[in-house]
Every structure is written in structure tokens, then in C-alpha cells.
C-alpha positions in Angstrom: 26.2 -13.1 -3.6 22.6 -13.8 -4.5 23.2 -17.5 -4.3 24.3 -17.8 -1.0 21.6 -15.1 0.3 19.1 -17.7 -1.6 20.5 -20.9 0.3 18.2 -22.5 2.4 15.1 -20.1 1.3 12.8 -23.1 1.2 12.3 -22.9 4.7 11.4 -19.1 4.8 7.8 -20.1 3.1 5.4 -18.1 4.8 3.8 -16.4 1.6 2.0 -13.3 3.6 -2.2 -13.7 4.1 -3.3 -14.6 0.7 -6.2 -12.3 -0.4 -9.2 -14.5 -0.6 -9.8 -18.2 1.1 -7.6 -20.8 -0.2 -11.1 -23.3 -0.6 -12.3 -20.5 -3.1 -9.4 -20.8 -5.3 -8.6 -23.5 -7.5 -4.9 -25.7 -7.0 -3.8 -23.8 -10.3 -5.0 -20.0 -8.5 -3.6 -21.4 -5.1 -0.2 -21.9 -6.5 -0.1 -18.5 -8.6 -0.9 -16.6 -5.3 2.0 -18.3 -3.7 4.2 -17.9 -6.4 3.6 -14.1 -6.8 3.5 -13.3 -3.2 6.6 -15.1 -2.2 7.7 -13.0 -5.1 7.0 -10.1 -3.6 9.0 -10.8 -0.2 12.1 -11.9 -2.1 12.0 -8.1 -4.1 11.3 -6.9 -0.2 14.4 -8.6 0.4 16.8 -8.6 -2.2 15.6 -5.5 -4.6 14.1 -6.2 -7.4 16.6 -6.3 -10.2 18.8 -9.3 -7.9 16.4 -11.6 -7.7 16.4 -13.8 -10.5 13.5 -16.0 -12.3 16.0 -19.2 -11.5 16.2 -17.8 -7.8 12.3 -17.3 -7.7 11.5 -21.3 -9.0 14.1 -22.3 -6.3 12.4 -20.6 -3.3 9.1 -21.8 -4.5 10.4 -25.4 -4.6 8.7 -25.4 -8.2 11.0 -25.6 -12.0 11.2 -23.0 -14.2 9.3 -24.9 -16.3 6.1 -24.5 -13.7 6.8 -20.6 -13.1 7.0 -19.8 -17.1 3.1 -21.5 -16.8 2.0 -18.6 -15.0 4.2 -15.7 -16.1 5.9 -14.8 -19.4 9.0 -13.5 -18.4 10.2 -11.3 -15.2 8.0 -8.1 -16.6 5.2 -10.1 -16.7 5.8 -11.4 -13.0 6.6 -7.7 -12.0 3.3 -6.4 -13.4 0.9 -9.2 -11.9 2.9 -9.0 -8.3 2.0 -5.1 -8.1 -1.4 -5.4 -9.7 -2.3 -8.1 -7.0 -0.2 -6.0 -3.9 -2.3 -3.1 -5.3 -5.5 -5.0 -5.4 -4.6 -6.3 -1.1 -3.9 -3.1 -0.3 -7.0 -1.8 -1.7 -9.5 -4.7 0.0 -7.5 -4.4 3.3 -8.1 -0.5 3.4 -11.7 -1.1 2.7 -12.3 -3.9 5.0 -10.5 -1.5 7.8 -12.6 1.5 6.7 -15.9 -0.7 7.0 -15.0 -1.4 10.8 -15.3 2.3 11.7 -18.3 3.3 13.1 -17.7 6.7 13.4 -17.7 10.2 11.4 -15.6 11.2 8.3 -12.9 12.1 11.1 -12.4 8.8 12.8 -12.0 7.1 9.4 -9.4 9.3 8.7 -7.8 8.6 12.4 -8.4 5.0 11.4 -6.7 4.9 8.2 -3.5 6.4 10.0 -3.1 3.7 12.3 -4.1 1.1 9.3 -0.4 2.7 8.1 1.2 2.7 11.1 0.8 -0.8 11.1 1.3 -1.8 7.5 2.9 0.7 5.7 6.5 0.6 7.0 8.0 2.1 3.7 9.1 -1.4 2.3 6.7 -0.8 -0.3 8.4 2.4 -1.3 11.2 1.5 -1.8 10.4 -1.3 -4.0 8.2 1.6 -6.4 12.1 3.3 -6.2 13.6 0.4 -7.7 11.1 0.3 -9.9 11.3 4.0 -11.1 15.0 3.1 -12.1 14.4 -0.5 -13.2 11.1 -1.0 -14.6 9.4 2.3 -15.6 6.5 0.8 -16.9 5.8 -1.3 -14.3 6.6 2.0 -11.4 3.8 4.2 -14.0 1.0 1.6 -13.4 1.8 0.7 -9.6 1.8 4.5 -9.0 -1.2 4.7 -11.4 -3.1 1.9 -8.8 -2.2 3.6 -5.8 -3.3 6.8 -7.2 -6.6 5.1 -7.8 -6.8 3.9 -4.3 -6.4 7.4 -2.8 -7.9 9.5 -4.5 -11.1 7.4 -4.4 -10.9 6.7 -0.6 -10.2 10.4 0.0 -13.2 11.4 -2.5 -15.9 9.5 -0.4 -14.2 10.8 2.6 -15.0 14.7 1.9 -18.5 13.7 0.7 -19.2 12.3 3.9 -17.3 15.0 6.2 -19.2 17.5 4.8 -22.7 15.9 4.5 -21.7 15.6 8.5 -21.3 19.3 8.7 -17.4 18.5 10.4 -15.7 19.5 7.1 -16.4 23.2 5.3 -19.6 23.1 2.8 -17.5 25.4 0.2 -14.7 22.4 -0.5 -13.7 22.1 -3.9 -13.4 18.1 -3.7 -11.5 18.0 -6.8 -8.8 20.1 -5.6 -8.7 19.2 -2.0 -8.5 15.5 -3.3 -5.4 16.2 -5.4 -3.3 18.0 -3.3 -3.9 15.7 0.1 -2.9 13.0 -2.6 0.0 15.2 -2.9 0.8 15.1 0.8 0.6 11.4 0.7 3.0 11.4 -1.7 5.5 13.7 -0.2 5.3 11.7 3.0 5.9 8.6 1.3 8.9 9.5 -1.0 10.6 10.4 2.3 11.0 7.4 2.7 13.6 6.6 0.4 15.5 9.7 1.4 18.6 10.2 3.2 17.5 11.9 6.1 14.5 10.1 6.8 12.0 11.6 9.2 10.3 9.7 12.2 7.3 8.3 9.5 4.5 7.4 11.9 5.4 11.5 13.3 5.3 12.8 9.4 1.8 10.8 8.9 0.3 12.4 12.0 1.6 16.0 11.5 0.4 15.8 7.5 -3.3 14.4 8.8 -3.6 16.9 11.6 -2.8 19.9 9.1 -5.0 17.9 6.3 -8.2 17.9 8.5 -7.2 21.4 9.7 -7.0 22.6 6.2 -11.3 21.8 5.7 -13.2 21.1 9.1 -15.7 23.5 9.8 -16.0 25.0 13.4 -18.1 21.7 14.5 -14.9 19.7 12.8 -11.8 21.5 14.4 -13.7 20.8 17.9 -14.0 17.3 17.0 -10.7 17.1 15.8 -9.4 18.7 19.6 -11.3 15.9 21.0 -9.7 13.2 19.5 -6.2 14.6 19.4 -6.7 15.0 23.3 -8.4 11.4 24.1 -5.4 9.8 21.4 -2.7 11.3 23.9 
């Protein structure tokens, strides 16, 4: 079955936006970023136990021979497509936060529709397969997007609060953990049964985050924004 969903895959070669200017890598770097993205949309495709390293040289249009130069094995591949998809994720979140001009509040509004737009739960499911699969790579790509998180949401609370919009007695430690937790829970949804409308679930878990710490001056800002978004 995997052969004939691989026939003709030379022609699907759009390897996603490769993370930093193709002039500022060198023909060995450019070729490793193609290889591990297109990686990553065959797992998107075909799950990642089916796809197979012969399957992976063929869509390339490279031999074996070339893709055993820049991984050892299928583990090794797993770990350095995750790494880099966590390492994208993580420049794409800051380059979206560094567009906001606004408070601690419109970053946060900001970095919802950043997921609405990206985040359509493909990713998810792959960590699922993973979980089953490949434990050890699932504990370091949850370990990266933990990372991520926790330090975007950290910065966030510092500068709510230094605004006056979120409550001065926050315990950031806590409050970081369990909106982490929230994230979570919204995102293992995804590989449920009975999947919830997501981009619904993201706004109702942000609206009752933001609730959870604004001060007075915050929870009228929030209003305000719920009321000009609708």
C-alpha cells in the first residue's frame, strides 16, 4: 500500500519555507533541510512508522546512499526532523510575537491567531504516533515544546503585570505551569474521538486564562478586545 501512495511523489516537492535563507546555507545544509523537511510532510502524510528510509530517498530523488550521509538510521532522522520543526516553531512564534505592538494582552490575542493559522493539529498527531512508536523521540519533542511555552508564557506575565493588566500577587511559577497545562489539554483533544471545534477550544481556554490573572485595568481591556474581535 505504501508503494503505490509513494508513486509519483517526485512531483509533490514543495519542502515547506525552509527556516533560514537558502544563500546562508551551504549545498550540503541546503540539501539536509530539504531532506528533513520533506520528511516531515511524508510522516504528516503517511504516519510515521509507514514511511520507510527507501520511501524517503525516493521522494527526495536522492540514494540511500546520500540520505545515510546525513542521518544514521530512521531514529536519527526522527530526532533531527522534530528538533528542527521545534526549532521553526519556536523562530516563527517569536518573529510573530515581535510584530505586536501592543500590551501583554494583544500578544496573547496574537499568539491565538498565530495557531489558528498554523497549528491545525497535524503536529499532534504525529507526537501521538510518536508516544506509541518512538518514546524517546515523543519525550524530547514534548520536552522542546515545553521549552517553548513555558518561556513565551513566563515573559508574558512579567510584562502583563509590569503593565498593571495582570494581578501583582501572581505566582508566575504556578500560573506558568498550569496554563501549560491548558495548552496541553487543548491540544491532546486533538487526537480524540470526539474532537471539539479547536479554534473555539483555543479561544474559550485563552479567554478563561487571561480571566484567571488580569487585574481590574486587565479584565476591562480584555472586554475591549473581545468586543472589537466580534
Amino acid at each position: 500500500m505504501a508503494q503505490k501512495l509513494f508513486k509519483g511523489g517526485k512531483q509533490k516537492k514543495h519542502f515547506l519555507v525552509i527556516v533560514f535563507p537558502i544563500s546562508a546555507l551551504s549545498p550540503m545544509d541546503t540539501e539536509k533541510m530539504k531532506i528533513l523537511f520533506a520528511s516531515l510532510e511524508l510522516f504528516k502524510d503517511f504516519g510515521v512508522k509507514s514511511v520507510t528510509m527507501d520511501q524517503i530517498s525516493q521522494y527526495c530523488g536522492i540514494s540511500k546512499k546520500t540520505l545515510y550521509k546525513y542521518v544514521e538510521n530512521k531514529l536519527d532522522l526522527l530526532h533531527q526532523v522534530f528538533q528542527l520543526t521545534a526549532g521553526h516553531m519556536a523562530n516563527e512564534l517569536q518573529e510573530n510575537l515581535a510584530q505586536v505592538t501592543g500590551n501583554a494582552i494583544d500578544q496573547l490575542f496574537a499568539l491565538e491567531r498565530f495557531a489558528e493559522k498554523n497549528l491545525r493539529g497535524a503536529e499532534d498527531r504525529l507526537l501521538a504516533q510518536l508516544v506509541q512508536y518512538y518514546p524517546e523521540v515523543a519525550e524530547k519533542a514534548k520536552n522542546h515544546r515545553q521549552t517553548i511555552v513555558c518561556d513565551i508564557t513566563r515573559k508574558n506575565l512579567e510584562q502583563g503585570m509590569r503593565e498593571g493588566l495582570y494581578r501583582d500577587d501572581i505566582n508566575i511559577d504556578f500560573i506558568t505551569i498550569l496554563y501549560y497545562g491548558h495548552i496541553l489539554a487543548v491540544h491532546e483533544t486533538v487526537v480524540g474521538k470526539d474532537m471539539p471545534n479547536l479554534d473555539e477550544l483555543r479561544k474559550a481556554s485563552l479567554r478563561y486564562h487571561i480571566r484567571g490573572i488580569a487585574s481590574l485595568q486587565g479584565l476591562e481591556y480584555l472586554n475591549q478586545r473581545i468586543h472589537s474581535d466580534d
